[in-house]
C-alpha positions as CSV (number, residue, x, y, z in Angstrom):
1,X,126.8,109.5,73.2
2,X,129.7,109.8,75.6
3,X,133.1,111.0,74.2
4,X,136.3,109.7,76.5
5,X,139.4,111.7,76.1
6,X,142.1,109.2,75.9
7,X,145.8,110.4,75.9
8,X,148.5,108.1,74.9
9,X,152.1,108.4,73.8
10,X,154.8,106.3,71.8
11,X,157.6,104.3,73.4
12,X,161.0,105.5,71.6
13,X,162.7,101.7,71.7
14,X,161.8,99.7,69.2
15,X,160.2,96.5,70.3
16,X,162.5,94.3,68.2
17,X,165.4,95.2,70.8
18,X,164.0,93.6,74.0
19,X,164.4,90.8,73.3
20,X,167.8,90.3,71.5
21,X,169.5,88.7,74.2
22,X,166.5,86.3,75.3
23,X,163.1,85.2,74.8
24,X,160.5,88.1,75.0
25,X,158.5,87.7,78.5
26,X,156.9,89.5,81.4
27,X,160.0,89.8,83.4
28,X,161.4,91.5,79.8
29,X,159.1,94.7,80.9
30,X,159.6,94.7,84.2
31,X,163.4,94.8,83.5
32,X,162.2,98.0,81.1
33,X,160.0,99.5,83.6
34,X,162.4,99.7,86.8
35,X,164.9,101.0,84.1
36,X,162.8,103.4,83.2
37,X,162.1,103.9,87.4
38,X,165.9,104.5,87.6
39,X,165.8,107.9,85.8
40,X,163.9,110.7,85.8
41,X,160.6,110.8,84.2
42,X,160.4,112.1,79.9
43,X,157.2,113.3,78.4
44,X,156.8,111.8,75.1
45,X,156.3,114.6,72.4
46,X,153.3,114.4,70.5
47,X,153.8,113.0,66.8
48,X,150.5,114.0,65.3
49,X,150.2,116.4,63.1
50,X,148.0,119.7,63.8
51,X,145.8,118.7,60.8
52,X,144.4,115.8,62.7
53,X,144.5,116.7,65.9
54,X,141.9,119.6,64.5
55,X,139.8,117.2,63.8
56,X,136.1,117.5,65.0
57,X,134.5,114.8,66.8
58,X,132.6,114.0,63.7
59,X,134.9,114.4,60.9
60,X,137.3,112.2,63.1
61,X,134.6,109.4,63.7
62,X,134.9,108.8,60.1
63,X,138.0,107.4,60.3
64,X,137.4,103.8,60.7
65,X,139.7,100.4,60.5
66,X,138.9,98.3,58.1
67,X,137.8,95.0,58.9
68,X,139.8,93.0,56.0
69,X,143.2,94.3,57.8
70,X,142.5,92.9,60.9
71,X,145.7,91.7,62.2
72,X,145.3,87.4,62.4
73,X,142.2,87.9,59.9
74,X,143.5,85.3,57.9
75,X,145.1,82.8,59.8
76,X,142.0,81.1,61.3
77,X,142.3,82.2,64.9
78,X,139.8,83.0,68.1
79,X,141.2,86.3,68.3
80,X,142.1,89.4,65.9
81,X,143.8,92.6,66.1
82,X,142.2,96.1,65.2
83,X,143.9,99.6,66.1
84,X,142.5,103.3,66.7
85,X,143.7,106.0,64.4
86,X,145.5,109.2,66.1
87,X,143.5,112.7,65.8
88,X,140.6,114.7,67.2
89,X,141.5,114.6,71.2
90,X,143.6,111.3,70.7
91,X,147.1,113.5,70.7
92,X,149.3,110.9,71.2
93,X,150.6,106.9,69.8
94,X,152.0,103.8,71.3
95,X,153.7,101.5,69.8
96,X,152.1,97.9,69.8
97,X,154.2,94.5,68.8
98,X,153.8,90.8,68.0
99,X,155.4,88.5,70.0
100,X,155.4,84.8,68.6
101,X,157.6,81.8,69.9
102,X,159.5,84.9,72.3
103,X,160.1,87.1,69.5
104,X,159.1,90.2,68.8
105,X,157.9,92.0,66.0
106,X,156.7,95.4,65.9
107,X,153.3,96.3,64.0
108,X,153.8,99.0,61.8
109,X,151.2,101.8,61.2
110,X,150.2,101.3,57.6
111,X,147.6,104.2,56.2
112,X,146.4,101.5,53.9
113,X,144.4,99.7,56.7
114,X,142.4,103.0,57.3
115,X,139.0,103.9,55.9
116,X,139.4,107.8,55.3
117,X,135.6,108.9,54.6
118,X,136.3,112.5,56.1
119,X,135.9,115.7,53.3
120,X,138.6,118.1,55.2
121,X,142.4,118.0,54.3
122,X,144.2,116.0,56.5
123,X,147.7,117.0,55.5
124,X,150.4,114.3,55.2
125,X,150.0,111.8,58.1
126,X,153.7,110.2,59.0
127,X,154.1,106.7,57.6
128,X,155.6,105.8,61.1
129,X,152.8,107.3,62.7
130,X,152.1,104.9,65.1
131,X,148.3,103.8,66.8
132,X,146.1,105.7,69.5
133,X,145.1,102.4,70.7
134,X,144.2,99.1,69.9
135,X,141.1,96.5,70.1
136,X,141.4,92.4,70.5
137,X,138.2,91.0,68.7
138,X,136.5,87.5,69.1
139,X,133.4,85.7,68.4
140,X,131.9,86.5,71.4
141,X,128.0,86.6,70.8
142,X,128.0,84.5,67.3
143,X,130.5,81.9,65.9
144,X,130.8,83.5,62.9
145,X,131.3,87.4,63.5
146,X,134.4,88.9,65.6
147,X,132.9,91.3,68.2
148,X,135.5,93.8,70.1
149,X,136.4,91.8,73.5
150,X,138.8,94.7,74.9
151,X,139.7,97.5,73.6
152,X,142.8,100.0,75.7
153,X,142.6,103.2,74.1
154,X,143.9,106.5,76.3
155,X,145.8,107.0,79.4
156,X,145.8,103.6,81.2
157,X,142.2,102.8,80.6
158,X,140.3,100.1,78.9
159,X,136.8,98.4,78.7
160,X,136.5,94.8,78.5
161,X,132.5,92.9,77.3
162,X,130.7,90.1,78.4
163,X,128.6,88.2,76.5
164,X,125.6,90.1,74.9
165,X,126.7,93.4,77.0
166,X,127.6,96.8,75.7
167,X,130.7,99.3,76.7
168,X,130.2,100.9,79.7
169,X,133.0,101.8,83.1
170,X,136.2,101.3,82.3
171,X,139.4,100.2,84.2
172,X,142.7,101.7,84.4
173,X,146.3,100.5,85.2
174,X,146.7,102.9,87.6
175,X,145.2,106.3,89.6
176,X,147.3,108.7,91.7
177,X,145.8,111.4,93.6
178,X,142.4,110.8,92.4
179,X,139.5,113.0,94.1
180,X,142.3,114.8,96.1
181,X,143.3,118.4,96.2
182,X,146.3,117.8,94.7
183,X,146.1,117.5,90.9
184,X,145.2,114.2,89.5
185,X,148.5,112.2,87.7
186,X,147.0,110.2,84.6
187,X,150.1,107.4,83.8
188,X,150.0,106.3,80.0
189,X,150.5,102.4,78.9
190,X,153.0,103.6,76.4
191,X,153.9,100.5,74.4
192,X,152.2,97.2,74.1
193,X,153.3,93.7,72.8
194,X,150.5,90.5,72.3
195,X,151.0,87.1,72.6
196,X,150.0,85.4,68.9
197,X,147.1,83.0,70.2
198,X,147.7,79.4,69.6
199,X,144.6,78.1,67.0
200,X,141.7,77.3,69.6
201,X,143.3,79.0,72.3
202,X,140.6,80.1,75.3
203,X,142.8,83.3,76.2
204,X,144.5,85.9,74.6
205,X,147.6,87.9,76.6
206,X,148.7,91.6,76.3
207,X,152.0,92.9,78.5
208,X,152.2,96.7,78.6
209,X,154.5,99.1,79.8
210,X,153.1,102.0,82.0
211,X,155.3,105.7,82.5
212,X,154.3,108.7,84.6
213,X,156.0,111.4,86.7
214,X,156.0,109.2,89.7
215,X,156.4,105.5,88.6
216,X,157.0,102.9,85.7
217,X,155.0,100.1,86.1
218,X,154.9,96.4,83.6
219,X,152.0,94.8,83.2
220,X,150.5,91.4,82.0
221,X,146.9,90.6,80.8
222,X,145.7,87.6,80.4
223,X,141.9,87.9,78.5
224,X,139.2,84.8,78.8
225,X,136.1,85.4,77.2
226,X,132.8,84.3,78.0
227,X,129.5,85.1,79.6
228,X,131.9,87.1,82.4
229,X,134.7,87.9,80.9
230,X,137.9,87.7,83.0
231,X,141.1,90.1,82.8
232,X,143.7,88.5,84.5
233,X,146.3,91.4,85.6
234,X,149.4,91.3,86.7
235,X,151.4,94.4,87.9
236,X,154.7,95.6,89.3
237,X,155.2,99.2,89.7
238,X,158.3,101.1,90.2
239,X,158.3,104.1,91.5
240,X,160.8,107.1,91.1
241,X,163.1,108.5,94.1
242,X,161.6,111.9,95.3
243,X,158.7,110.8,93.8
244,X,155.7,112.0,96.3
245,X,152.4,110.1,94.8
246,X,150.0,111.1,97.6
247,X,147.1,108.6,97.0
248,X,148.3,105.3,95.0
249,X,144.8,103.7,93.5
250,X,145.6,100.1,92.8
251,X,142.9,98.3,90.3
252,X,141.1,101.1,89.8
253,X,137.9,101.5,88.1
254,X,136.1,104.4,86.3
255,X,132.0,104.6,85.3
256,X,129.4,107.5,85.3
257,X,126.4,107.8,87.4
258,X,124.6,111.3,86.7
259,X,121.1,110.2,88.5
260,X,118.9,107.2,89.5
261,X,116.1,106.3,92.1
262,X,117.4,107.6,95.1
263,X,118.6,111.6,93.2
264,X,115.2,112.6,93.6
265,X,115.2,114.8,90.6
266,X,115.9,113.9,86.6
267,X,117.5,117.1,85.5
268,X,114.7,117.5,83.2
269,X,115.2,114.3,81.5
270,X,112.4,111.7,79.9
271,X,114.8,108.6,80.6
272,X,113.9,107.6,85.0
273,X,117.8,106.7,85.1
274,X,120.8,107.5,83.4
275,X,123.9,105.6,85.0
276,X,126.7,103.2,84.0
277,X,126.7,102.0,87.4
278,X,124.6,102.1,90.6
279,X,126.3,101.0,93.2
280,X,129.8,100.2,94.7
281,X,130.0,96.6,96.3
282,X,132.8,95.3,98.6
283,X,133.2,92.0,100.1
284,X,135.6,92.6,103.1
285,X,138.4,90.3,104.5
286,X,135.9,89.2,107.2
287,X,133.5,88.1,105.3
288,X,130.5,90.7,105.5
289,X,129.8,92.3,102.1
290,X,128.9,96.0,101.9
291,X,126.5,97.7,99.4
292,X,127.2,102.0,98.7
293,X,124.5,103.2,96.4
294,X,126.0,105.7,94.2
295,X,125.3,110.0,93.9
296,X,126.3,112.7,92.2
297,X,127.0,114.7,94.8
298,X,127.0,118.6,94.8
299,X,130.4,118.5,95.4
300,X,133.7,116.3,95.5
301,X,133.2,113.9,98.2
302,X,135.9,110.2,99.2
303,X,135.0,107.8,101.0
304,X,137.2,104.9,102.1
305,X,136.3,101.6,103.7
306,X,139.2,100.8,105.8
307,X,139.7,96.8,105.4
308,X,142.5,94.1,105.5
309,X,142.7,91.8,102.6
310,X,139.8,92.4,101.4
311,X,138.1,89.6,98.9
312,X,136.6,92.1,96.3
313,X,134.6,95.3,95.6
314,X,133.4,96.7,92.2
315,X,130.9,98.7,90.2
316,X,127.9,97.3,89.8
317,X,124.7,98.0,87.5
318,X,122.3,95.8,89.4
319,X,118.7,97.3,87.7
320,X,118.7,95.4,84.2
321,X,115.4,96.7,83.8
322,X,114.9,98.1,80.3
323,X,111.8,100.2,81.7
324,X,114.3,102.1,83.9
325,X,116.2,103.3,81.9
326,X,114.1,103.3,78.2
327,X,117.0,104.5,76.1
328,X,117.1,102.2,72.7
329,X,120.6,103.6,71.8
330,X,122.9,104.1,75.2
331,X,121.4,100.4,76.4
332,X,122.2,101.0,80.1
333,X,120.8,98.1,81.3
334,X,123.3,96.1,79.2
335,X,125.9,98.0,80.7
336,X,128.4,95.5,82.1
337,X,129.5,95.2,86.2
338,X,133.3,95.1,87.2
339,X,134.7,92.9,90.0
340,X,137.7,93.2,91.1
341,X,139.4,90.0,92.7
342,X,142.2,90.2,94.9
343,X,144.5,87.5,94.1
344,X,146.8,86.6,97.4
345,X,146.7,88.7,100.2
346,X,146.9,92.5,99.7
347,X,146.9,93.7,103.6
348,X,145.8,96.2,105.4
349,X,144.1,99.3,103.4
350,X,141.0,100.8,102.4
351,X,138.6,101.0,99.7
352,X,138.5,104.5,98.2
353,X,135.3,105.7,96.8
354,X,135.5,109.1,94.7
355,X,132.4,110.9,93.7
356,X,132.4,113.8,91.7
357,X,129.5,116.4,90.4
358,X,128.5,115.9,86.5
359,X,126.1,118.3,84.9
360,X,125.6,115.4,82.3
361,X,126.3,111.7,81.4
362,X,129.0,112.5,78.9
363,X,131.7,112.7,82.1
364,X,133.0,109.7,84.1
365,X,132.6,111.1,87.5
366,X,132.7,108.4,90.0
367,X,136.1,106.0,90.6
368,X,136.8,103.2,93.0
369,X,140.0,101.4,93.8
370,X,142.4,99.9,96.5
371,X,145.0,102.3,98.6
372,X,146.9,100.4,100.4
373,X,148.1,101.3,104.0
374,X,151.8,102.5,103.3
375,X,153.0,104.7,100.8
376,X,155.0,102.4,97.8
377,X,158.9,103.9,98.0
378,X,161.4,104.0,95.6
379,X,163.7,100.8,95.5
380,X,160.8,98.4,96.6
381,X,158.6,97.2,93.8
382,X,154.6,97.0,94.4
383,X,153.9,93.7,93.1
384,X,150.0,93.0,92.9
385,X,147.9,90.4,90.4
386,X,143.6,90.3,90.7
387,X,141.2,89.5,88.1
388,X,138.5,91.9,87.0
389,X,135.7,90.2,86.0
390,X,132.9,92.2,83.5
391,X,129.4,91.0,83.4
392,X,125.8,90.8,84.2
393,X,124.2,89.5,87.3
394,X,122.7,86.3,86.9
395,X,125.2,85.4,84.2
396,X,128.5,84.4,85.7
397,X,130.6,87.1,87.7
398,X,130.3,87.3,91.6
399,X,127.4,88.5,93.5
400,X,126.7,88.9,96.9
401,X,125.5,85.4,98.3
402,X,122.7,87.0,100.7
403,X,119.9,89.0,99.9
404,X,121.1,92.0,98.2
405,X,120.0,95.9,97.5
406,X,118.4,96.7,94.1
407,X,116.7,100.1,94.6
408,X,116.9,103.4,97.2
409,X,114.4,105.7,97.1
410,X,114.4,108.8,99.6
411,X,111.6,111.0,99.9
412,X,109.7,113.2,102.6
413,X,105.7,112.3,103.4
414,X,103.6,115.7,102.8
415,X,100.7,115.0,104.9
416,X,102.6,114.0,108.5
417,X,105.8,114.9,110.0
418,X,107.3,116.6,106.9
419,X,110.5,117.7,108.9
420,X,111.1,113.5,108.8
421,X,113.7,112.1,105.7
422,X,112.3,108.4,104.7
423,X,114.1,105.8,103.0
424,X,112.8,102.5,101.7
425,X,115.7,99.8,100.6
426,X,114.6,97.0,98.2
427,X,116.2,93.6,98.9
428,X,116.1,90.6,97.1
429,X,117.7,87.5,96.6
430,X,119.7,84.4,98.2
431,X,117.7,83.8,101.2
432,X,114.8,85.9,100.8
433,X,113.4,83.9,97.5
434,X,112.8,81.2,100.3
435,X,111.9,83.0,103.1
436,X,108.7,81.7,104.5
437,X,105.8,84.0,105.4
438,X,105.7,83.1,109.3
439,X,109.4,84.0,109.3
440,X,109.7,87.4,111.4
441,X,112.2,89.5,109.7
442,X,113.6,92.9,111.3
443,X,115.9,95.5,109.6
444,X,118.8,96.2,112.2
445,X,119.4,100.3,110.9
446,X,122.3,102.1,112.6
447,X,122.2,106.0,112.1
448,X,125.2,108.4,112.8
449,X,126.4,112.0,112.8
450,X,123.8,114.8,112.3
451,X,120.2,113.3,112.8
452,X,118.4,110.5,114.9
453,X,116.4,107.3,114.0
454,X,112.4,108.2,114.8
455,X,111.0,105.0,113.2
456,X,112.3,101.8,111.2
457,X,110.2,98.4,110.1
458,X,110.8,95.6,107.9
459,X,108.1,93.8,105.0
460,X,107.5,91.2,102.8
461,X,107.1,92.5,99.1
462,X,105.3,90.0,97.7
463,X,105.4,91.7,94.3
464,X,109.1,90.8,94.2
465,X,109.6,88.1,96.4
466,X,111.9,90.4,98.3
467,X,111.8,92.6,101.5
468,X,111.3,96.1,102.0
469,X,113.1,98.1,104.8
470,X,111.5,101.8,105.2
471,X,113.1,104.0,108.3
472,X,112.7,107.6,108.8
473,X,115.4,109.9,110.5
474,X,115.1,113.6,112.0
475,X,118.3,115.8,111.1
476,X,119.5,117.8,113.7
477,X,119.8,120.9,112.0
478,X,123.6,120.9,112.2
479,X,124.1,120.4,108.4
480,X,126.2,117.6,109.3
481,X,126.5,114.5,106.9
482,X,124.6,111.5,108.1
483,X,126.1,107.8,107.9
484,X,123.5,105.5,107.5
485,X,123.4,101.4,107.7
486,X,121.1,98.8,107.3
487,X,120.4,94.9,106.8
488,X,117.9,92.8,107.3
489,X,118.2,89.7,110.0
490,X,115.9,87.2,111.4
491,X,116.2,85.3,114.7
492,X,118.8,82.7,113.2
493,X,121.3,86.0,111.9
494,X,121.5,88.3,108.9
495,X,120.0,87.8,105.9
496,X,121.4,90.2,103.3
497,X,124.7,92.3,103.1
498,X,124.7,95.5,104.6
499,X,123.5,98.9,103.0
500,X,125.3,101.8,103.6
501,X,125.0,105.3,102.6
502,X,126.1,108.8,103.2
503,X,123.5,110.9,103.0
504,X,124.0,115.3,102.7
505,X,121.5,118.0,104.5
């Protein structure tokens, strides 16, 4: 089972202030976060006690919220409320509020609503403790039972569920310096305040207010369940004079990959794949859609795909094949996917891709997310909205609307030219289902950096419908990475999006 260490901390203004003079709303945090900008930055202290912050993983997973408290369990609404007790590697609170008809009401934390069933001595636990995080529920897969729909717990991060799918990548407000040299700055959604849903209401909204060394930042979600369900986010970040931020990662988004089809080894392992993701997708401002099967490299490697507003990328888990996987409790292949929409026009940029080595499937070592071409600077608020969309293929969400890549596989042939690296790409999908027999189909493979192209073909695979495209290169000895791309075109233009992949001596 993975553990995620989440940090969070408490806002030190209570909620019932902001909005004395007028009606709680987003511009209310904004006005909070560029005060907060204005100054320099404050660490919040940790309020939990030693006792629970002592807490094994075990004796800490006892501690569970009990359904009956659910905040809105009683007043016949789509949504309820659920919080995460402090303790264990969860140092530090935030303080979450109500806010009905534009006032605001803090939550209090109330021991009461906790299910203690740990044996050790937890010492006296602060009344005004405060919450490590918080869940919004709804009937998602039955009418009558309330499934967690979201849940932001640690850091900036949180999951979001499609129908019939199970927790996998996160998101996260924000990422600075991630995959750099530098060390990584993690900013903390400190305080949150929810909308109280109308009775019927499709949506549910959250606003939270971000903090770090470097920048304050407001933001506004607006939840929709369903089959895909859609985060609507809305940001403005303000960032600190003599801040120095390096790499600002807007949308970012977090998942695991510790080995598929194309690692060629698994670690020892029964399960054929262990991954919460296989692959990044991007669909670029002019209108070609890229496909980066992921690794886990031997060490840190970024890539970036320069672009100008671009009209999506996320983490995907395309193989929804049980029998690649066969693990009854993680569920990969219900793992959702993550698109991230632009909303407007975001300019010039890149795409940043971070990979990093994992010796296991416990650690999130792979991240994605936008860095725009200029450095944000004090005084001029970054102002962004997108929707991230979580779901399955085939059931809502965005896909690629060519044929697409569902497997990699590398390999070397031990009977002729052994010094040769081959690689055959699976594609399926949009065209190709329909493709006639007769049709001649080509793969178009473009090979750079240390090795050369020595042979390349293209075939039907009629156990899938799909095509096949198997090349072979011949590195040059250099040690040099290779950059490989390829897609799949007949005479009347391309067929499928385009493969790409970085591929290490």
């Amino acid at each position: 089972m993975k553990i995620f260490v989440f940090i969070f901390s408490a806002a030190l203004v209570a909620g019932s202030a902001l909005g004395a003079a007028e009606p709680f709303s987003f511009a209310t945090v904004k006005a909070r976060a560029a005060s907060l900008a204005a100054a320099p930055y404050q660490e919040r202290v940790s309020r939990v006690p030693a006792s629970l912050q002592a807490l094994n993983y075990d004796d800490f997973r006892r501690i569970g919220y009990r359904r009956e408290r659910s905040v809105w369990a009683d007043a016949g609404l789509p949504f309820q409320l659920q919080f995460a007790h402090p303790g264990f590697l969860l140092k530090k609170t935030i303080q979450v509020s109500e806010v009905s008809g534009g006032v605001v009401t803090p939550i209090p934390f109330d021991r009461s609503a906790f299910d203690y069933q740990s044996d050790r001595d937890l010492g006296a636990i602060p009344a005004d403790l405060g919450f490590a995080g918080l869940r919004v529920l709804h009937p998602l897969n039955s009418p009558d039972h309330f499934d967690e729909l979201i849940v932001f717990q640690g850091a900036s991060y949180f999951r979001a569920l499609g129908r019939s799918l199970h927790y996998g990548l996160s998101a996260r407000g924000l990422a600075l310096n991630s995959g750099e040299p530098t060390p990584e700055e993690f900013p903390i959604f400190e305080e949150f305040w929810i909308e109280r849903p109308l009775p019927g209401s499709g949506n549910v909204i959250l606003y939270a207010l971000l903090d770090s060394v470097s920048v304050a930042g407001a933001y506004q979600f607006t939840v929709t369940p369903g089959d895909a369900t859609v985060v609507e986010v809305k940001s403005s970040l303000h960032f600190r004079a003599g801040a120095r931020p390096g790499v600002v990662g807007i949308a970012p988004l977090t998942s695991m990959f510790w080995y598929g089809e194309n690692s060629g080894t698994t670690h020892g392992d029964f399960r054929p794949e262990v991954h919460d993701s296989d692959g990044l997708a991007i669909a670029r401002g002019n209108g070609e859609w890229l496909w980066r099967p992921l690794v886990n490299p031997r060490a840190i490697r970024s890539s970036a795909f320069i672009d100008e507003n671009p009209r999506g990328f996320g983490l995907m888990q395309r193989d929804r094949s049980f029998a690649a996987y066969q693990d009854l409790e993680a569920y990969y292949h219900l793992r959702p996917s993550a698109w991230i929409e632009p909303i407007g026009e975001w300019g010039r940029g890149s795409v940043r891709l971070v990979e990093l080595p994992t010796p296991n499937e416990t650690e999130d070592n792979i991240g994605v997310f936008w860095v725009p071409e200029k450095t944000p600077t004090a005084g001029q608020p970054l102002e962004l909205a997108y929707r991230i969309h979580w779901f399955q293929e085939g059931k809502g969400g965005v896909q690629a609307p060519a044929g697409r890549a569902v497997a990699t596989r590398i390999g070397r042939s031990q009977t002729h030219d052994t010094d040769w690296v081959r690689f055959t790409v699976e594609f399926e999908g949009g065209p190709l289902a329909t493709l006639g027999e007769r049709v001649e189909v080509e793969a178009d493979v473009t090979v750079s950096g240390g090795a050369v192209l020595k042979h390349h073909t293209a075939m039907r695979n009629r156990f899938t419908g799909g095509q096949r495209a198997a090349f072979a290169i011949l590195p040059d000895g250099s040690g040099r990475p290779v950059e490989l791309r390829c897609y799949l075109r007949s005479a009347e233009g391309a067929l499928t999006e385009t493969w790409t992949y970085l591929w290490t001596p």
